[in-house]
N, C-alpha and C positions, 0 to 999 in steps of 0.2 A: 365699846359702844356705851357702859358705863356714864364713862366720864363725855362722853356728848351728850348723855341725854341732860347729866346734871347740868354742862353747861347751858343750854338751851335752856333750860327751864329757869334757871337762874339771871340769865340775861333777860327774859320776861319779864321775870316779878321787880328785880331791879331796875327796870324802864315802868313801868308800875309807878313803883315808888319812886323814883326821882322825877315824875312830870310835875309839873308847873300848874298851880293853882287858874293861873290862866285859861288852863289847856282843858276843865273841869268839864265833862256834861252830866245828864244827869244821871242820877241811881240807876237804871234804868239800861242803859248803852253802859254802863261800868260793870255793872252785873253780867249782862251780855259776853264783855268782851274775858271776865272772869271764866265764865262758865266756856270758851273755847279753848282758854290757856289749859283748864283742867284736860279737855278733850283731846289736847294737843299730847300734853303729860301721858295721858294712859294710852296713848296708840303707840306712843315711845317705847314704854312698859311692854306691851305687848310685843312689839316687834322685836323688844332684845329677849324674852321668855321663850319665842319663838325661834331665837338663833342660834340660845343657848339648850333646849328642847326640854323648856320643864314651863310649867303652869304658869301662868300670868300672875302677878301679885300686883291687889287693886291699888292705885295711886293712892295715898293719904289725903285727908280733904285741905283745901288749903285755908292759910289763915284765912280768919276773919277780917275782914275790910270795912272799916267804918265808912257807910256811902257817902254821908256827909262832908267828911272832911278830905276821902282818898281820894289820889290824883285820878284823875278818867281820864287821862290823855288816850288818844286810840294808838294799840299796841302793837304794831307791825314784827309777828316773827319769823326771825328767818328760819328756813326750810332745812332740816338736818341733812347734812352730806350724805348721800345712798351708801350704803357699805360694800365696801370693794366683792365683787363676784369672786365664790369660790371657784378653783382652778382645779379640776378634775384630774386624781391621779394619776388615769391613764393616757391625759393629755403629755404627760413627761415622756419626753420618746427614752426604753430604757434601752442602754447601751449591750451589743450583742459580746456575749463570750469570745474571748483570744479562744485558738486552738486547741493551746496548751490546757484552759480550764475544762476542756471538753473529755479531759484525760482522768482514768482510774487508778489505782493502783492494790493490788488483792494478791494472794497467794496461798499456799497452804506446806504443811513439811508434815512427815510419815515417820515415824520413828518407831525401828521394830527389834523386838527380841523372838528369838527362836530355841528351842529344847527338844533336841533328839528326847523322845521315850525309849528306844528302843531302833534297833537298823545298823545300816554299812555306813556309818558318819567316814570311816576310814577302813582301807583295802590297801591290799599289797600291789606293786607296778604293774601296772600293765591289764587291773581290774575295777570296773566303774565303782565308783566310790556315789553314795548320794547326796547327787548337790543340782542345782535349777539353776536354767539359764536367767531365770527372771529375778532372784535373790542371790545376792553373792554369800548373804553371812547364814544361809544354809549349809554346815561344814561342820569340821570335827574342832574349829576353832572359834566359831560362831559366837557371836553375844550382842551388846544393844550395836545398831545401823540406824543410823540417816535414809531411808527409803529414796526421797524425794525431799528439797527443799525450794521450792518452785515458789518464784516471784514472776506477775503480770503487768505488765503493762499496756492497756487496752482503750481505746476510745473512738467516736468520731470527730475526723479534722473539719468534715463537709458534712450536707448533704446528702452529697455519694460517695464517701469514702472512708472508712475505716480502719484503724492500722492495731495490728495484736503481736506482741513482742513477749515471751515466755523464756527465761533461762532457768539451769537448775543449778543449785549452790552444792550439790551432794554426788555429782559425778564424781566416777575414778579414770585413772590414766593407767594403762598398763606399758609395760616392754619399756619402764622406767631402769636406768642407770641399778643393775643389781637383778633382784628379782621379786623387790618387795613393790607391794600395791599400793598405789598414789590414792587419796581419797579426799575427797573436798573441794574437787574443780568447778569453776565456773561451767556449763556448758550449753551453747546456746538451741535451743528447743523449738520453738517458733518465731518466723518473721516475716508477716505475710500485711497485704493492704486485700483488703475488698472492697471493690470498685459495684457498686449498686446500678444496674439499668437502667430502674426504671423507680414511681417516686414511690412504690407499695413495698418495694426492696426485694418482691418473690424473684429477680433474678442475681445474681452477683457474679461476681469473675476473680478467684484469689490469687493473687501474684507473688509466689516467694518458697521459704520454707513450710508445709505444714503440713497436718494430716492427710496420708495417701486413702482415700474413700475405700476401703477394702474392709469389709467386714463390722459388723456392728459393734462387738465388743473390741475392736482397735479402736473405734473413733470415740468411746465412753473414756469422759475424764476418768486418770486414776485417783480423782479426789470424789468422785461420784461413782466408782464401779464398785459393789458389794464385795464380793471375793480380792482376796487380798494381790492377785496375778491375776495378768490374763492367760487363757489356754495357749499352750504349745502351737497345737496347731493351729488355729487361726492367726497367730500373732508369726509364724514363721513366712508369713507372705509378706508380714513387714514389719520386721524388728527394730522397735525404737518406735512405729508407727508412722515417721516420717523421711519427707524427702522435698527434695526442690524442684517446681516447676507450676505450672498453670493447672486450675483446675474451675471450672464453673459448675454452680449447684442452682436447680430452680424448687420451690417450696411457694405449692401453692398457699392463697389463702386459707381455704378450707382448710387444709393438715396443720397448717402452723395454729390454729387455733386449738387442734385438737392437743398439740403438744403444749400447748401454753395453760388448757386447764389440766394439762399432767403435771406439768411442773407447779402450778399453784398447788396442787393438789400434794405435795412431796415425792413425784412418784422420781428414781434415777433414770434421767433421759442420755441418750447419744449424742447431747449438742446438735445445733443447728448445722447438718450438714445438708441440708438438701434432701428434698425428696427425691430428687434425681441427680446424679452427679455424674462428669464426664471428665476425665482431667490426662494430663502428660506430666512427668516426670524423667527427673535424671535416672532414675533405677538402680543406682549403684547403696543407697543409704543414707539413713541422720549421719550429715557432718564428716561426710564421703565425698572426697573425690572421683569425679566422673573418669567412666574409664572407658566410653567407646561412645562413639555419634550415636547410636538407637537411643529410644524415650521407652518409657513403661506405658501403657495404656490401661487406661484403669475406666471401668463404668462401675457407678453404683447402682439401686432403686432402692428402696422401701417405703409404704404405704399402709397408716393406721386404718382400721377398721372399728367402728363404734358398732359396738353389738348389742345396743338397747331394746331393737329389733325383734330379739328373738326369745324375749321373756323378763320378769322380773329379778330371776336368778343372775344375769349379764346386764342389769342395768348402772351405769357406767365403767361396763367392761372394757375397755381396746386394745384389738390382737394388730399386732403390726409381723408386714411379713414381706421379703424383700431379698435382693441377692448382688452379689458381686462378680464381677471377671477382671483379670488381668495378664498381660502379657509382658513379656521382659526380656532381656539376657541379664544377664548379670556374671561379673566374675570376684568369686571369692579371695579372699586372701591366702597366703599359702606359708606353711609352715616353715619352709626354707626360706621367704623371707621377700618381700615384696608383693606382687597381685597376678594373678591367674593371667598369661596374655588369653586366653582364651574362654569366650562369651558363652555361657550356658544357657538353654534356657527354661523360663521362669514364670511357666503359664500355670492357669489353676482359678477355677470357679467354687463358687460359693453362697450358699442356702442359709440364710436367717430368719425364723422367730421366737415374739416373744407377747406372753399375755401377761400385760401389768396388771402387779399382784395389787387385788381391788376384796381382799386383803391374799386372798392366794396368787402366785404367779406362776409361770414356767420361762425359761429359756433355753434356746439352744441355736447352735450352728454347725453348721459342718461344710470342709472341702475338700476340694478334688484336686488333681493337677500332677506336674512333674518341674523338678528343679535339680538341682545340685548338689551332689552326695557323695559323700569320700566311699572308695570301692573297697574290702578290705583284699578283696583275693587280687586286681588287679592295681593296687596302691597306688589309685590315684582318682580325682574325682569325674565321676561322669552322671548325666542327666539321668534321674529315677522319680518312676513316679512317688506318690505322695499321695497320703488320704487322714481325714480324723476331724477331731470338733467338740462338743462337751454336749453337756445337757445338765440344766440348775434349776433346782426349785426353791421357791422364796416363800417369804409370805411378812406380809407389813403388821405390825400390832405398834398403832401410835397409844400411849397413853397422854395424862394431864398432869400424874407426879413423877415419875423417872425419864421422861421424853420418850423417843424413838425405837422400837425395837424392832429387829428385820432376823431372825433364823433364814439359814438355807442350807443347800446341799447340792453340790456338786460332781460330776464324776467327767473325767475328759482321759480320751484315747487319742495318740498321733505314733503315726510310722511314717517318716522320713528324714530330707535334709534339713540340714540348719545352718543357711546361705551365710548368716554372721558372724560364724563362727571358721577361725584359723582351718582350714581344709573344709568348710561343710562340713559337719560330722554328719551320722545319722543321730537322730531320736527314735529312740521306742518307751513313750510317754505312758502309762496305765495309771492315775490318780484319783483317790476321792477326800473329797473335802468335805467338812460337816463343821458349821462356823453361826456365828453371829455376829451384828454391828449392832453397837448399842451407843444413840445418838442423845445425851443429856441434855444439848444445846448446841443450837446451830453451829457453833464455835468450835465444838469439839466432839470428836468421835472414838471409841473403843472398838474393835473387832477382836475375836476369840474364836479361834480354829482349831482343828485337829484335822492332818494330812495324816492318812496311808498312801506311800509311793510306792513305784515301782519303776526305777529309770533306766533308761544307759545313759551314763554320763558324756558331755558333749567337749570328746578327744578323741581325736581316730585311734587315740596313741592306747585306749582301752578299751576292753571286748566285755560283752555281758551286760547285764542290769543290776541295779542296787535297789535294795527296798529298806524300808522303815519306817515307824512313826512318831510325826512328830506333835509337840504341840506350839500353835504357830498365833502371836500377839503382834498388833499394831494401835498405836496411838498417833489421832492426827486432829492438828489445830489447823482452822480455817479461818485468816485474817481477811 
């Protein structure tokens, strides 16, 4: 805009000065047409201060013109070309995301050492020695483990549609060629799409491998659960946690907001499974072949309560309280070598709460039911019932120089089968845990335990309980 204005202004004075003595009128009409050319100059001025959003600077005065002798021709200027209209950025239509960009990719790996203090690390044949179904390198040969090395892959393709893909790089393979243990398998963990109703998302329908809705502490990430295991008994309704089939969850509005200022707030939530859940499954196991036409039937609930209500003392308290059933056959594997022809069954309800530590907590669960248990007197398995569940108290102390700190304390009882295991064994579980996580940065976490056990070990092939204590470390980064 610059260089128009100089030209304009310049083709002016230049028609100016080259008119024609001829063409002269007087002082008068020359001065006139002087003082518009000025007028022309400083609207110029103005409008480019104005384009460019800084203050006017006044046109300089123009030369002096001797009226005598300068040309008066009258001066016809042409009109500046309007400057082109700016084009609004939002007028660019922007181009929508491929699918694929719609995709994340996140994980986390658990890496843990263990140290008997004192206990039955090792027994003679045929007497439980102590060691957890839920840690393998709890042993008389124990040292650093791979917990978990869990990569995700998550996103929406649609709208309505979602797909979550979860393997774990730290599985083992047993009944390998000899009789040593395979360790470092791929093994695939989740594979499921949720298909959304409706456009608020409180409905969904998941289709594929994933979490069986059974009890609250199965369906809490093990990169989000405090204690380093889940309980015996809760988790003996479904080991591994998962299975294939259909299962639809609804979450109203209301609740999901309550869980979304828990989560802002740091509190460890259960994941979005639904306030309400209803599903079918194979029932046989994670990464099991099916082994008879029946489905599992699985119902959840659970439902936060805001107890602002009822004084200052609970103001941003919330107690969430809720329960599970299911029903099943299932048949175990068997020692001699192959799968049970015969279907057991695998019923059993269950009672959850828990008051997020606001900075105190509690939780707990317990169940009921009957399943599948190696018999010792008649040597062989039949349906027994089953009972147990834990009870954990927490408490959250964030600070602003060392990060996150969470103390708690645990104690969990279970008496019965343990369907995933070679014959059912039974469990007779009696544990307390007394731990901390200590969270520097989001990235990364410590936990620091101390287990007093008291187990039977899960083999029919030995009688009794093992105790001792240990002290129990895990280290876990979060990419």
């Amino acid at each position: 805009m610059t260089l128009r204005l100089r030209l304009v202004a310049g083709t002016a004075l230049a028609t100016l000065m080259m008119a024609t003595p001829a063409q002269a009128q007087d002082n008068a009409a020359l001065q006139r047409q002087i003082d518009e050319l000025k007028a022309q100059v400083q609207a110029l001025t103005a409008a480019l201060a104005a384009n460019k959003g800084t203050q006017p600077v006044a046109a300089a005065p123009a030369a002096a013109v001797d009226a005598a002798s300068a040309p008066a021709a009258p001066v016809a200027l042409a009109a500046a070309p309007p400057a082109p209209a700016a084009v609004p950025a939002s007028a660019t239509p922007s181009k929508s995301k491929a699918w694929y960009e719609k995709l994340s990719l996140r994980g986390y790996t658990q890496m843990r050492y263990n140290a008997f203090l004192s206990g039955d690390d090792t027994a003679p044949a045929g007497q439980s020695r102590l060691r957890s179904v839920h840690d393998s390198s709890i042993s008389d040969r124990g040292s650093f483990s791979l917990r978990r090395a869990r990569l995700v892959l998550q996103g929406d393709v649609s709208d309505r549609v979602s797909l979550y893909l979860q393997s774990d790089f730290a599985s083992a393979v047993n009944n390998q060629a000899g009789s040593e243990r395979r360790e470092g398998f791929v093994q695939l963990r989740d594979a499921y799409a949720d298909v959304f109703l409706d456009k608020d998302k409180n409905w969904r329908v998941r289709f594929g491998q994933s979490k069986v809705p059974f009890g609250w502490e199965n369906m809490q990430s093990s990169s989000n659960r405090l204690t380093l295991d889940r309980s015996d008994a809760i988790n003996s309704a479904v080991p591994s946690e998962r299975d294939l089939g259909i299962v639809g969850y609804y979450t109203p509005t209301s609740v999901q907001q309550i869980w979304d200022r828990l989560g802002h707030d740091g509190q460890k939530l259960f994941g979005n499974y639904g306030a309400f859940g209803l599903g079918v499954f194979n029932g046989q196991g994670t990464n099991r072949t099916e082994q008879n036409r029946g489905l599992m039937k699985v119902a959840f609930a659970t439902w936060p309560f805001e107890l602002d209500g009822l004084g200052d003392a609970f103001e941003g308290q919330v107690l969430e309280i809720g329960g599970s059933a299911m029903m099943n056959d299932v048949q175990p594997e068997l020692r001699s070598g192959g799968v049970s022809t015969i279907a057991y069954d695998d019923d059993r309800v269950g009672l959850h709460a828990i008051l997020y530590p606001q900075p105190f907590g509690i939780q707990a669960e317990w169940n009921w039911g009957k399943g599948p248990e190696y018999d010792l007197d008649s040597q062989s398995i039949e349906t027994k019932n089953l009972s147990g569940g834990y009870v954990q108290m927490m408490y959250r102390l964030p600070t602003e120089t060392i990060g996150a700190l969470m103390p708690y304390a645990r104690w969990q009882h279970y008496r019965g089968g343990w369907k995933a295991g070679t014959n059912a064994p039974r469990l007779e579980t009696d544990e307390f845990e007394l731990g901390v996580e200590w969270q520097p940065w989001k990235a990364l976490e410590f936990t620091f335990a101390y287990s007093r056990m008291k187990r039977a070990e899960a083999d029919e092939r030995r009688t009794g309980r093992a105790e001792g204590n240990l002290i129990r470390t895990q280290v876990q980064w979060n990419y």
